[in-house]
TORKEMI-413996 format. One record per residue: x negated, y, z of N, C-alpha, C, O in turn. Coordinates in steps of 0.05 Angstrom, whole numbers. Atoms other than C-alpha are relative to their C-alpha. Layout:
residues N
REC_X_Y_Z_X_Y_Z_X_Y_Z_X_Y_Z
...
//
This chain:
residues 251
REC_-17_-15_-19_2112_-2666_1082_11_-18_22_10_-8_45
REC_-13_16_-13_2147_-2728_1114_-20_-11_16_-12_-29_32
REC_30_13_-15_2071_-2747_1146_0_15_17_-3_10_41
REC_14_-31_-28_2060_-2674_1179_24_-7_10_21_-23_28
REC_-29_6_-25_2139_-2680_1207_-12_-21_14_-13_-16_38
REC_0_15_-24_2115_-2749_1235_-26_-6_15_-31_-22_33
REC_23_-6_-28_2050_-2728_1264_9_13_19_9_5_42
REC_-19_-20_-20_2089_-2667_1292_9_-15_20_1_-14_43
REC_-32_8_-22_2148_-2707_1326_-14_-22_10_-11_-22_35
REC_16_19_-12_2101_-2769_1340_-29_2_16_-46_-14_25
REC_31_0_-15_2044_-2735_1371_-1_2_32_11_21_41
REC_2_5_-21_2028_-2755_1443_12_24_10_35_19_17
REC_-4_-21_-13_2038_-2689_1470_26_6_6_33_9_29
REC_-15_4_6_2104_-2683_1438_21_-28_20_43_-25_30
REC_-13_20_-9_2124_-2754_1468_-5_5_30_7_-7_48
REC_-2_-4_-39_2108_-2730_1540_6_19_7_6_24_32
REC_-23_-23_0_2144_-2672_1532_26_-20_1_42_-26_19
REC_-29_14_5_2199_-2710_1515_4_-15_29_21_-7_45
REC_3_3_-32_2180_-2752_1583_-4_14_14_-3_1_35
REC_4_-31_-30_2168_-2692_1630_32_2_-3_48_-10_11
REC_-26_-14_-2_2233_-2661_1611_27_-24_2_50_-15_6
REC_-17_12_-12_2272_-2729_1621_2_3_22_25_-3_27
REC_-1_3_-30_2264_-2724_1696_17_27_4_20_45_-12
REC_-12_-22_-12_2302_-2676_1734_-19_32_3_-17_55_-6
REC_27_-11_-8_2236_-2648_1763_-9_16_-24_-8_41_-23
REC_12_-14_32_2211_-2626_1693_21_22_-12_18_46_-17
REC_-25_-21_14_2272_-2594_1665_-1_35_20_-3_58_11
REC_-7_-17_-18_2281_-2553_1731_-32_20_6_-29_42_17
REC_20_-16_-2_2205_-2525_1732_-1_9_-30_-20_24_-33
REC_6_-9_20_2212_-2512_1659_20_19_4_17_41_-6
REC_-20_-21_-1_2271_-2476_1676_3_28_13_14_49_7
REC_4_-21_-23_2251_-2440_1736_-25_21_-24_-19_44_-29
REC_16_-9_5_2191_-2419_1698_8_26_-29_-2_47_-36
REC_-12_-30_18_2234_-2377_1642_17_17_17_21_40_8
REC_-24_-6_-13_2285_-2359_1691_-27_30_13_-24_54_7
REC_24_-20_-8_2216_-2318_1724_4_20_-26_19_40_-31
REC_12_-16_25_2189_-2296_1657_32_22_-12_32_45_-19
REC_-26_-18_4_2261_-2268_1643_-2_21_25_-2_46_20
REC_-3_-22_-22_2260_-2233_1709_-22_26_0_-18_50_4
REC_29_-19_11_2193_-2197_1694_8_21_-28_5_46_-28
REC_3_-7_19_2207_-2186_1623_28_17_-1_27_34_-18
REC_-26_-26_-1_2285_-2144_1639_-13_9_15_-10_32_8
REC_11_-24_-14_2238_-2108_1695_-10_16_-17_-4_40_-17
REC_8_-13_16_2194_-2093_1636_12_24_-12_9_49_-9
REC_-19_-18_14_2244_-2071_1589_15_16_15_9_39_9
REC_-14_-20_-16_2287_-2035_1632_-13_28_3_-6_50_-4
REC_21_-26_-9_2230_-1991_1656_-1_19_-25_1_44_-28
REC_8_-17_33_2217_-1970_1585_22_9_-8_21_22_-29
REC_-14_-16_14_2276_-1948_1573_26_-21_-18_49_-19_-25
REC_-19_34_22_2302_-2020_1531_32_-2_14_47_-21_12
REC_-34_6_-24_2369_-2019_1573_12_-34_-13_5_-56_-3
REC_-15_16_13_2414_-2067_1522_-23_-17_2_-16_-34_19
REC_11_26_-5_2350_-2119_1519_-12_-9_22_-22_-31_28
REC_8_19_-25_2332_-2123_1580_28_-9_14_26_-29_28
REC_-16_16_-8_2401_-2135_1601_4_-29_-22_14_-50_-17
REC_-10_39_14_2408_-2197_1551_-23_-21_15_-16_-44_20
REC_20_7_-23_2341_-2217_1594_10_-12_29_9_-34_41
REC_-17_7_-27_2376_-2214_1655_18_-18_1_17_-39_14
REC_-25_29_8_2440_-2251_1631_-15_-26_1_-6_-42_17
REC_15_19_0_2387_-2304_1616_-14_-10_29_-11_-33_37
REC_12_7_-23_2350_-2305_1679_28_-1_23_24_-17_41
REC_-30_14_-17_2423_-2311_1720_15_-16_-10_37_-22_0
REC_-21_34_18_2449_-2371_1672_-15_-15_17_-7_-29_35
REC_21_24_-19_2384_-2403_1697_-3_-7_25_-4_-31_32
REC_-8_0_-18_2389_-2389_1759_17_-17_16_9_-34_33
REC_-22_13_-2_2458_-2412_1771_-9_-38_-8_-12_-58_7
REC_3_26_7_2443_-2474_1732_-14_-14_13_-5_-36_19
REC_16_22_-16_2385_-2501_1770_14_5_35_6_-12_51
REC_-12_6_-22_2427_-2485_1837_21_-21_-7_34_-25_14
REC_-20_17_3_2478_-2539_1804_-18_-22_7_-16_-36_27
REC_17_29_-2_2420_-2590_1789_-5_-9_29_-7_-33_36
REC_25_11_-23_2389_-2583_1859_25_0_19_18_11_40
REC_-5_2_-17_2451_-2596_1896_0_-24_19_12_-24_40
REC_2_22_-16_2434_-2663_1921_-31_-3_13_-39_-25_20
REC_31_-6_2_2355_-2635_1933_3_-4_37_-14_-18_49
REC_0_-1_-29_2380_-2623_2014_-5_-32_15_-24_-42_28
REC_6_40_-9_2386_-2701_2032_-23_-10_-14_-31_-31_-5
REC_33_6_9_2317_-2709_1992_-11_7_17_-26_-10_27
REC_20_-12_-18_2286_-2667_2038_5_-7_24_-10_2_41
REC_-6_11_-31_2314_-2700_2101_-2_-18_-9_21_-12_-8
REC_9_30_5_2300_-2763_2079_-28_4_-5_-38_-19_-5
REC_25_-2_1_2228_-2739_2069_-1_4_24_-17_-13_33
REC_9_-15_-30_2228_-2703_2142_7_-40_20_-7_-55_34
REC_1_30_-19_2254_-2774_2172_-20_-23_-7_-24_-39_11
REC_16_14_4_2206_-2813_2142_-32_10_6_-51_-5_9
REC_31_-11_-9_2144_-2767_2156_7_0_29_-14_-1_41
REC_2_4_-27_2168_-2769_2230_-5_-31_7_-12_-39_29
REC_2_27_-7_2164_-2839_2228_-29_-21_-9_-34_-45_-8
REC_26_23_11_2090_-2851_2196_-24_22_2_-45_12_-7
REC_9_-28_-1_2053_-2775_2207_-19_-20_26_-9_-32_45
REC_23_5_-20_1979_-2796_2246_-24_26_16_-42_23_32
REC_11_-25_-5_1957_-2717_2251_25_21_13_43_33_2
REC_-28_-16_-20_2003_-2683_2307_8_28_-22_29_36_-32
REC_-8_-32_6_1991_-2614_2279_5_-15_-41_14_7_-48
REC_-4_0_33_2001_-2638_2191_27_-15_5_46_-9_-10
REC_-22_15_-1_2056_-2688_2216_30_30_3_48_37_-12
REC_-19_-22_-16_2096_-2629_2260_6_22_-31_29_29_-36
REC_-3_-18_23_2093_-2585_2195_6_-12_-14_30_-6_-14
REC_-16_19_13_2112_-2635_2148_28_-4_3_42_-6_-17
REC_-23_-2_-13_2171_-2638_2183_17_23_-5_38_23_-17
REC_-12_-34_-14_2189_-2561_2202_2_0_-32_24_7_-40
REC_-5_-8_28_2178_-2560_2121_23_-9_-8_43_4_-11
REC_-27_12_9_2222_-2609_2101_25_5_3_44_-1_-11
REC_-30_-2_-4_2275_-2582_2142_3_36_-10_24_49_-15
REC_-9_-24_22_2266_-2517_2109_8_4_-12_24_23_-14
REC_-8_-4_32_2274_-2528_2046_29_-20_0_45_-16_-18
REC_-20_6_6_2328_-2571_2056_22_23_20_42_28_6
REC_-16_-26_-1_2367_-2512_2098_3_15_-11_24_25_-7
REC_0_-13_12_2350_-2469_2047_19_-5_-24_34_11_-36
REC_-20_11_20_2384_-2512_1999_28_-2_4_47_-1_-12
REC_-28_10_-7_2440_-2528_2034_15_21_-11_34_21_-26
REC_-15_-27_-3_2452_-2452_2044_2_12_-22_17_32_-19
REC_5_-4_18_2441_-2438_1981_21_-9_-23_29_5_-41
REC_-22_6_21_2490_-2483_1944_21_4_10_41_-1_-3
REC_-33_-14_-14_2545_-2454_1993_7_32_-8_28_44_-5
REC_5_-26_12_2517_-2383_1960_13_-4_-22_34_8_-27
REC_-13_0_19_2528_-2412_1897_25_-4_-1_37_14_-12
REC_-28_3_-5_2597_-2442_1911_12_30_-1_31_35_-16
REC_-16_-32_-2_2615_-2363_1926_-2_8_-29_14_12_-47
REC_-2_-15_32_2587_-2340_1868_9_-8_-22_10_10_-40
REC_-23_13_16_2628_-2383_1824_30_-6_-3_43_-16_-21
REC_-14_-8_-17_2677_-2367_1867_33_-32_6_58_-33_9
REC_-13_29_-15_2691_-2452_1887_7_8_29_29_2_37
REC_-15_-12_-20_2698_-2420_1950_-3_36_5_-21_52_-1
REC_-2_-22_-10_2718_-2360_1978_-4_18_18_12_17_37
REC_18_-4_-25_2677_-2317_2023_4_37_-3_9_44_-26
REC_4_-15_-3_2674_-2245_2043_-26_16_-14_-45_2_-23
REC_29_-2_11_2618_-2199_2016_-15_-2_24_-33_-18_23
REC_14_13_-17_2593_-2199_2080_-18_-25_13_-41_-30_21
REC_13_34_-1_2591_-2273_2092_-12_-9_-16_-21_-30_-7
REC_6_-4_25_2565_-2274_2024_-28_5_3_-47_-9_-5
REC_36_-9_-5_2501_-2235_2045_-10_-16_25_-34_-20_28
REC_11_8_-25_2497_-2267_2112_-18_-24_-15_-42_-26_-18
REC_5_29_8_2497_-2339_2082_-21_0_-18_-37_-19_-17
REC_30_3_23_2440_-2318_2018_-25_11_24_-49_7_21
REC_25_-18_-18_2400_-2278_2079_-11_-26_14_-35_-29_16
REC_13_21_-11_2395_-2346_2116_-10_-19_-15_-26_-36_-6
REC_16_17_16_2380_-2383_2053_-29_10_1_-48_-5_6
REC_26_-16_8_2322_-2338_2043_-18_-6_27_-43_-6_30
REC_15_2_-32_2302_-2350_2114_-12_-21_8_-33_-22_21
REC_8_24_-2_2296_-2413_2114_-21_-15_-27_-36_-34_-28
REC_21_9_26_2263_-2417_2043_-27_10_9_-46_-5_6
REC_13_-9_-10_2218_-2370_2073_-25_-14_21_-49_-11_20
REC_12_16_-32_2200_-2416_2143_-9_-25_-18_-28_-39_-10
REC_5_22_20_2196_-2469_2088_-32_1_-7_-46_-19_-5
REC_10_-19_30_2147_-2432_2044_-33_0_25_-52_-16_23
REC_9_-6_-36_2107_-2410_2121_-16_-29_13_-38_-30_24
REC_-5_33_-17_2109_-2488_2146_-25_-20_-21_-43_-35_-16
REC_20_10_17_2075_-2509_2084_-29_6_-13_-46_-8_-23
REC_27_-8_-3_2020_-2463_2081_-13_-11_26_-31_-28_27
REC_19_16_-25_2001_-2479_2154_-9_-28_-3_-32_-35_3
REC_8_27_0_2008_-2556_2138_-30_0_-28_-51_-13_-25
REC_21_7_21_1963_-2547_2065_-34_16_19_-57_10_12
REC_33_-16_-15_1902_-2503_2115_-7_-15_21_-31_-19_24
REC_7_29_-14_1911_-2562_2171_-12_-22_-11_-32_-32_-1
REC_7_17_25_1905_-2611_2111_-22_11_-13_-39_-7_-13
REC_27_0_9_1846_-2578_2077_-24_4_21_-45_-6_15
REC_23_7_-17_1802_-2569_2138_-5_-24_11_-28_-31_16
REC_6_27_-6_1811_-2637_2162_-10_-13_-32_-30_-27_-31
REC_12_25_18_1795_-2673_2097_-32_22_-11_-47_13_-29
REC_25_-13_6_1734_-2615_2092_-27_-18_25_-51_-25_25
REC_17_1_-25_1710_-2634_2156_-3_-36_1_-15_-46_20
REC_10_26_-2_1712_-2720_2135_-8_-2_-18_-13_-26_-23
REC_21_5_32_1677_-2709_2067_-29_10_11_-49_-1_1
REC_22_-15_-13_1621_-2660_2116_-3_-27_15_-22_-39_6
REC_9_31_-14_1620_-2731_2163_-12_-19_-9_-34_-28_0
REC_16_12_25_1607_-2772_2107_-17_0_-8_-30_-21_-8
REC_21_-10_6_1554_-2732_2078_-13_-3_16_-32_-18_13
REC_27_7_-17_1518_-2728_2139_-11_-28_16_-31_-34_28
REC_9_30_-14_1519_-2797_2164_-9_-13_-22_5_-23_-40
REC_10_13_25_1468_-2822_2118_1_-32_2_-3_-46_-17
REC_6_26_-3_1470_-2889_2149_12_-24_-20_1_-46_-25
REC_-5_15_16_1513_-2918_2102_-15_-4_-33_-12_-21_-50
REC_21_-7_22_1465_-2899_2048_-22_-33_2_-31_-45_-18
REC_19_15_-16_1422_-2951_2082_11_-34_-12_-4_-53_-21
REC_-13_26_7_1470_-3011_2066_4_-12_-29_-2_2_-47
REC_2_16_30_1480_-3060_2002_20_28_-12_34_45_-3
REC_-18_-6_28_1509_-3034_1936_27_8_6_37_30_4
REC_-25_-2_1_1576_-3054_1954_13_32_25_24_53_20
REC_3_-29_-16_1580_-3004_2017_1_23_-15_21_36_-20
REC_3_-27_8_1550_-2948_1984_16_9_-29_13_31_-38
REC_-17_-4_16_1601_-2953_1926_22_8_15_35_24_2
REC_-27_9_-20_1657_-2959_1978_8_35_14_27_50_15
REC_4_-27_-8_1634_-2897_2007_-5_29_-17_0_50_-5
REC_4_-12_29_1619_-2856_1942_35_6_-7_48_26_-12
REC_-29_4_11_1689_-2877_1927_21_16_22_41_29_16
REC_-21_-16_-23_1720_-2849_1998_-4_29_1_13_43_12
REC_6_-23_2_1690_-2786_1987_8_15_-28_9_40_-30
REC_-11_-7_31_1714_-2777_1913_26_9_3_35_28_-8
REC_-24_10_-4_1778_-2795_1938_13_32_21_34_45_19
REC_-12_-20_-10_1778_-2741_1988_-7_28_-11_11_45_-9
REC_2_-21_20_1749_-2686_1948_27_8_-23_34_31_-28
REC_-21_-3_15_1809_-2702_1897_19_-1_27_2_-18_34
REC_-16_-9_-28_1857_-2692_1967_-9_28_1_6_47_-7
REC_-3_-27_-3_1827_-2634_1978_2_31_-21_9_54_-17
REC_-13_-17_16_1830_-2604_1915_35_12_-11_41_35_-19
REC_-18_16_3_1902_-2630_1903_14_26_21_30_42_11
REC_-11_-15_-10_1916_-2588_1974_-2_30_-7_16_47_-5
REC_1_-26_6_1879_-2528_1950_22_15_-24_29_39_-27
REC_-12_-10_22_1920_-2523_1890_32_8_10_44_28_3
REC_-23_-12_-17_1985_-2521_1932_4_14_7_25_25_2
REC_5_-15_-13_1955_-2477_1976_6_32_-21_13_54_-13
REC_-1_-33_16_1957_-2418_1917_31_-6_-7_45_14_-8
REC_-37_-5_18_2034_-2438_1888_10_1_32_34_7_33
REC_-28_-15_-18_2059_-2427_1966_-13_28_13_0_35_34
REC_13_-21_-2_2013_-2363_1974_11_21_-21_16_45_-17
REC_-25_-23_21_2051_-2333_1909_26_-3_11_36_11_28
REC_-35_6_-9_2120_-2360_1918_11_9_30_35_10_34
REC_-6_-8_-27_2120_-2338_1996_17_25_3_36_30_17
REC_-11_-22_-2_2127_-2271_1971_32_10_-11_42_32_-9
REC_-30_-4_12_2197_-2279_1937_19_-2_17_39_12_11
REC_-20_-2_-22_2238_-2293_1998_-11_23_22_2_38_36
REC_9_-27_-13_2195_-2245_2031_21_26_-9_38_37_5
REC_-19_-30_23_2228_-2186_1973_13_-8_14_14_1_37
REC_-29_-2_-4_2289_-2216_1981_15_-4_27_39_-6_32
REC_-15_-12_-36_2292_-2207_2061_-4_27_5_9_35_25
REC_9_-22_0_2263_-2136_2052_-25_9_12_-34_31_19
REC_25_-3_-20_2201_-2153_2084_-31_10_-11_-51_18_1
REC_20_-20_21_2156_-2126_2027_18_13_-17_42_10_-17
REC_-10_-17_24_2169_-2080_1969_-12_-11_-21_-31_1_-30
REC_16_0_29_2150_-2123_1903_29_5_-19_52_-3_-17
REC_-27_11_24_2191_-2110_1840_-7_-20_-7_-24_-37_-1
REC_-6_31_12_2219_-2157_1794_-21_-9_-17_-25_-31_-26
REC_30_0_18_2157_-2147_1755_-26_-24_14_-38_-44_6
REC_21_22_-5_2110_-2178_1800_18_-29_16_13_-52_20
REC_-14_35_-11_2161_-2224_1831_5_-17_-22_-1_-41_-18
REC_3_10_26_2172_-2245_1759_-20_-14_-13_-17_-36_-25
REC_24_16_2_2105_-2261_1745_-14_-24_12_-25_-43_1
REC_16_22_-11_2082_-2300_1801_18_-20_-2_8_-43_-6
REC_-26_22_-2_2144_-2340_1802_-7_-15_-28_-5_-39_-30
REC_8_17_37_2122_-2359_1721_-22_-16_6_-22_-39_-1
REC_18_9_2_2058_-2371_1740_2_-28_23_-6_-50_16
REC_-9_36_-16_2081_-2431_1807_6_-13_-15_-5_-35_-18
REC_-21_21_19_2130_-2456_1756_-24_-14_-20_-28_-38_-19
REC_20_17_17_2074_-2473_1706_-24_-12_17_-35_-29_4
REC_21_14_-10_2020_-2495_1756_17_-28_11_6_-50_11
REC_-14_21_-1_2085_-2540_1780_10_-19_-26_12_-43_-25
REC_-2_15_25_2100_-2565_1717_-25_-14_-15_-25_-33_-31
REC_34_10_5_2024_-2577_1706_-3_-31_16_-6_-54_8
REC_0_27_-28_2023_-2625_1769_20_-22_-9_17_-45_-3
REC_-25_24_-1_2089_-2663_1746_-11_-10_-28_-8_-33_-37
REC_9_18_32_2059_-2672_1675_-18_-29_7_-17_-52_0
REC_23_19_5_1998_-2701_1700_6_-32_17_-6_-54_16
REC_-15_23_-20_2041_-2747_1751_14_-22_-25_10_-46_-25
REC_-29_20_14_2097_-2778_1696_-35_-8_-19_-45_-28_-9
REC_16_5_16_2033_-2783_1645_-19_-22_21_-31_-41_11
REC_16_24_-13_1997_-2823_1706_11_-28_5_-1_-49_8
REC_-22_17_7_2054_-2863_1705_12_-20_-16_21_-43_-15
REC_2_16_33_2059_-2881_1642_-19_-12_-5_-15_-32_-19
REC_21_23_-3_1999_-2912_1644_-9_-18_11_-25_-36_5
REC_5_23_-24_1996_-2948_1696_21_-28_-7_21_-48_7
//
């Protein structure tokens, strides 16, 4: 019995769990990703009729909520410290310029956001009005965020489409020693993993777009499908951060 417990608790998988969810990063996409599945699963129940469990659902998906607006209040100066440093090293006008406009999204979004929460905890004191103004411009800016980073990931995958198609057709390097044609084998690998890398982005800000969308009124999804797709970013983000701390660790 004391062997299976320490395959259990000692099995790799287990130990990089344990590393994923030390980071901030990890905790906060595992969190986001029930905080969804809660939001889906009281749409569910509700519908049917469940009242009492889909509200204990709900309660759950607004603890979480709340909570990762505590974690991420120092997330705004991350993101401007990313936007000043991509203005200062960005070699593609149009991926640089978006890089940018992103960064300052999401950190407006944040900002505005933990001044939401502040209300709703009621650290400060705000009108309901100002209340909705202030979540309407978070949303706006998560939104332009959300907007900024699709254009940059479709700038970014046609350019690295269009130097793997260069590659390929310039056979000349084909022509040269060993070392070359490894060199080049290798630059093309390199951008294929880029461009997959962008494609996979490209679908978690093509779901996620539509949640500040709802919540400006600019579509009609319920919490059902906003619920879902929101589960499903959160795990393709939590996917990406595994395979990051695990590349990490090895290195």
């Amino acid at each position: 019995m004391a062997t299976i417990a320490s395959q259990v608790i000692l099995h790799p998988a287990a130990s990089q769990s344990v590393n994923v969810l030390a980071t901030t990063l990890g905790r906060d996409k595992l969190y986001r990703a029930v905080q969804y599945f809660s939001r889906f699963l009281a749409w569910f129940l509700v519908t049917r009729g469940y009242t009492v469990q889909g509200a204990r659902w709900n309660a759950l998906k607004n603890a979480l909520a709340s909570g990762r607006k505590l974690m991420r209040l120092a997330k705004p100066l991350e993101h401007l410290q990313a936007a000043l440093k991509a203005s200062h090293s960005f070699k593609n006008t149009g991926e640089g310029v978006t890089t940018i406009a992103r960064q300052l999204g999401y950190a407006g979004y944040l900002s505005y956001d933990a001044v939401a929460w502040a209300s709703s905890i009621r650290f400060l004191t705000f009108s309901k009005e100002t209340t909705a103004k202030v979540t309407k411009r978070a949303n706006q800016f998560w939104l332009a965020g959300i907007l900024f980073s699709l254009t940059h990931g479709l700038l970014k995958a046609g350019r690295l489409a269009n130097e793997v198609k260069s590659l390929r057709e310039n056979k000349s390097w084909m022509e040269k020693d060993v070392g070359s044609q490894a060199e080049n084998t290798g630059k093309i690998t390199a951008l294929q993993r880029d461009r997959a890398s962008t494609r996979y982005q490209l679908v978690i800000d093509i779901l996620d777009v539509w949640i500040p969308a709802a919540n400006l009124g600019l579509v009609n999804f319920n919490d059902g499908i906003l619920g879902i797709f929101g589960f499903i970013t959160s795990i393709m983000a939590l996917r990406t951060h595994w395979a990051a701390v695990n590349k990490v660790k090895q290195s």
